[in-house]
C-alpha positions in Angstrom: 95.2 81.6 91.7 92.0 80.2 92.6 89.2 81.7 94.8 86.7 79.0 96.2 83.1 80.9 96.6 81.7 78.9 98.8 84.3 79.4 101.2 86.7 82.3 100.0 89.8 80.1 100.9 92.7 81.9 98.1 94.7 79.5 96.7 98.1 81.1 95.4 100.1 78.4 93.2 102.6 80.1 92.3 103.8 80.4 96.3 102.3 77.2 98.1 99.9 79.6 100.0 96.2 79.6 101.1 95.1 82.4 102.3 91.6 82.4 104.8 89.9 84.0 107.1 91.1 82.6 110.8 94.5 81.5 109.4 97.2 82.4 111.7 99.6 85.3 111.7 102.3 82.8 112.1 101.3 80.7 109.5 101.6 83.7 107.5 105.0 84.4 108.4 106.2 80.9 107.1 104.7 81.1 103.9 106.3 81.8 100.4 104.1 84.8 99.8 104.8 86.7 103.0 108.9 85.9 102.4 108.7 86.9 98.6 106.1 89.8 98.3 106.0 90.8 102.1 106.1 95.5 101.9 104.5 96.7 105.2 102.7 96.6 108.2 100.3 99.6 110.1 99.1 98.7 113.4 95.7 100.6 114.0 96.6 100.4 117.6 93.3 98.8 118.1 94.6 95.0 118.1 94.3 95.1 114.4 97.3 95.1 111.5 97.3 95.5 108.0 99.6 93.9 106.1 100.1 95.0 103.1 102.2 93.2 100.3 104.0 93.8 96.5 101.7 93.1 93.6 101.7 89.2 92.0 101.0 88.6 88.6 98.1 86.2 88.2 96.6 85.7 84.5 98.0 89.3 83.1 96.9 91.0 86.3 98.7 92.9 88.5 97.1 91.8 91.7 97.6 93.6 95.4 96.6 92.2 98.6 96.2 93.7 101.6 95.1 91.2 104.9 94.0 92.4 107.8 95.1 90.9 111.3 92.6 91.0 114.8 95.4 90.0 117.2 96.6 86.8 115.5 94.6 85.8 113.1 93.6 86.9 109.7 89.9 88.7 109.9 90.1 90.3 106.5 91.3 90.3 102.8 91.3 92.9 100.2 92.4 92.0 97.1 92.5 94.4 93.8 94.0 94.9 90.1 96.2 97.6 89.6 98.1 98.8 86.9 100.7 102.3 86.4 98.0 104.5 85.1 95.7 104.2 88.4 95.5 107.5 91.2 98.4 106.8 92.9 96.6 109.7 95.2 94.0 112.1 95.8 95.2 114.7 93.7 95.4 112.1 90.6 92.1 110.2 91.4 89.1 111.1 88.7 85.5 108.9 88.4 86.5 107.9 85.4 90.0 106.3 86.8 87.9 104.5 89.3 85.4 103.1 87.3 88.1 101.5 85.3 89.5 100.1 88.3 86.2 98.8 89.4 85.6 96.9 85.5 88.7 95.7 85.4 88.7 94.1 89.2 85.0 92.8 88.0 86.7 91.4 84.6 89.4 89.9 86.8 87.2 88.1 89.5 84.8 86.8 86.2 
């Protein structure tokens, strides 16, 4: 995986995929990631969709990504690490479980 900074295009090898802001939902659709990793979808009912997709293992990471849809085209990425012992909810989630998330994503993106 590569993130360009100047223009936070995601390049994911491993499935042939770039993922930016503006791309098309169809585009998307046709890609390796979306057919291999694809999970779910909410519609917010306010012309936005997440999708949300299985994690990918880049460099020892377990890495999630969520993209966010206005109409057609991609508006927004999230991207995190995760790994088993994270909250999997509320009642799980401590400050201490979070700040590890947060150093670990911030070791990951370094």
């Amino acid at each position: 995986m590569l993130i360009n900074s100047e223009n936070g295009v995601i390049e994911l090898e491993t499935f042939a995929t770039r993922l930016y802001k503006g791309m098309s939902l169809d585009q998307l659709k046709q890609s390796d990631f979306y057919k291999e990793k694809y999970h779910d979808l909410w519609d917010v009912k306010t012309g936005y969709f997440w999708y949300y997709f299985k994690p990918v293992e880049i460099k020892g990471y377990q890495v999630s990504f969520s993209l966010c849809f206005f109409k057609d085209h991609l508006d927004i990425i999230h991207m995190n690490t995760w790994e088993n012992s994270d909250a999997k909810d509320w009642n799980e989630w401590t400050e201490e479980k979070e700040m590890n998330v947060f150093r670990r994503n911030n070791t990951f993106l370094t």
